[in-house]
VOKOL-214689 format. One record per residue (C-alpha): residue number from 1; z, y, x. Coordinates in steps of 0.2 Angstrom, whole numbers, plus 5000, padded with zeros to 4 digits. Layout:
<nodes>
NODE   lumnu     up   north   east
NODE     NUM      Z       Y      X
...
</nodes>
This chain:
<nodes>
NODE   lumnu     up   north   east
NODE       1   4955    4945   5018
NODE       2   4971    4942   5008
NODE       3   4974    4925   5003
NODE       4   4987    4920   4988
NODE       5   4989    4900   4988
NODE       6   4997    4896   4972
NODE       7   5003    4880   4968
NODE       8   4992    4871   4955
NODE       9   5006    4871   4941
NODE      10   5010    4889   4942
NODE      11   4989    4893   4942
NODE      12   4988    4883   4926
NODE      13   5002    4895   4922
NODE      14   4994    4911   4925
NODE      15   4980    4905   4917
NODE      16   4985    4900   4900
NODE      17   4995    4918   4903
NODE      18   4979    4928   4906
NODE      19   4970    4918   4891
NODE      20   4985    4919   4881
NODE      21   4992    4939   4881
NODE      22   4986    4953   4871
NODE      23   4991    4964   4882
NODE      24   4973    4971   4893
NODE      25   4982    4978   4909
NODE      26   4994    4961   4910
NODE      27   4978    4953   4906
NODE      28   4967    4960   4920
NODE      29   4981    4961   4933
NODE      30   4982    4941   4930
NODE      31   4965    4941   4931
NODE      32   4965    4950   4949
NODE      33   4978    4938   4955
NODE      34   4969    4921   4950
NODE      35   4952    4927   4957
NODE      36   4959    4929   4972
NODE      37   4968    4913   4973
NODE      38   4952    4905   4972
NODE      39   4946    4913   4986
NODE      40   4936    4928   4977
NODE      41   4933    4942   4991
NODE      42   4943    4958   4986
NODE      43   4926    4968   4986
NODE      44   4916    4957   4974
NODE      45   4932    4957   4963
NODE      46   4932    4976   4965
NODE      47   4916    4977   4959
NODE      48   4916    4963   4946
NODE      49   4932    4973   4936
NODE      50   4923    4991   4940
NODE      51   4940    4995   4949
NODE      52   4942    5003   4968
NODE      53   4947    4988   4982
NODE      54   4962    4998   4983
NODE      55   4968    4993   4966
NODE      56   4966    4975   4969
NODE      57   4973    4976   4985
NODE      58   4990    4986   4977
NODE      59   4990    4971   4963
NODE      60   4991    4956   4974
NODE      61   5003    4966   4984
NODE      62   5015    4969   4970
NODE      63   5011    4951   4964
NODE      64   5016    4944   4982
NODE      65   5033    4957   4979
NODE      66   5037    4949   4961
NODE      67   5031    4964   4952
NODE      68   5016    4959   4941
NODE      69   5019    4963   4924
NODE      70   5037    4971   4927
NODE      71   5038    4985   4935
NODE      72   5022    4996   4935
NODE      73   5012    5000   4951
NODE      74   5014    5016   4959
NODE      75   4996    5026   4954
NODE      76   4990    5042   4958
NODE      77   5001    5059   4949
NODE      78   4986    5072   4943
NODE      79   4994    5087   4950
NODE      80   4994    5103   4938
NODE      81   4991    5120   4947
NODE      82   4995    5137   4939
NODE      83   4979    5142   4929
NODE      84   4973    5162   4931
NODE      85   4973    5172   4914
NODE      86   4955    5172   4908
NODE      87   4957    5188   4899
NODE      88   4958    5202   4910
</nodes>
């Protein structure tokens, strides 16, 4: 289970950020961060936010690296493949 401790001031911080930005992917990355600081399991936030574990695992990580609302998170590339001529 990942555990992110955050001092009280800088929670308050986050918080009035997340209630506060206009910005829905800043907004729901804060949200991922804070639930976890308060001892949510990764699953049930998962499920809560309709988004894979994976992606809440990836955003505490770039949180714990400094990177939340910064530099983006790497995210799967759709790959384009050569399509065949439909007409004969």
């Amino acid at each position: 289970m990942i555990r992110i401790q955050l001092p009280d001031s800088k929670a308050k911080r986050l918080d009035a950020l997340f209630r506060s930005t206009d910005d829905p992917k800043l907004r729901h990355r804060l949200q991922i961060v804070l639930m976890v600081h308060r001892g949510r399991p990764r699953q049930d936030i998962a499920t809560d936010l309709g988004v894979h574990r994976k992606t809440v695992t990836r955003w505490i990580n770039a949180y714990c690296e400094g990177r939340v609302g910064r530099t983006p998170v790497r995210t799967a590339q759709a790959t384009t493949r050569p399509h065949s001529s439909l007409t004969g």
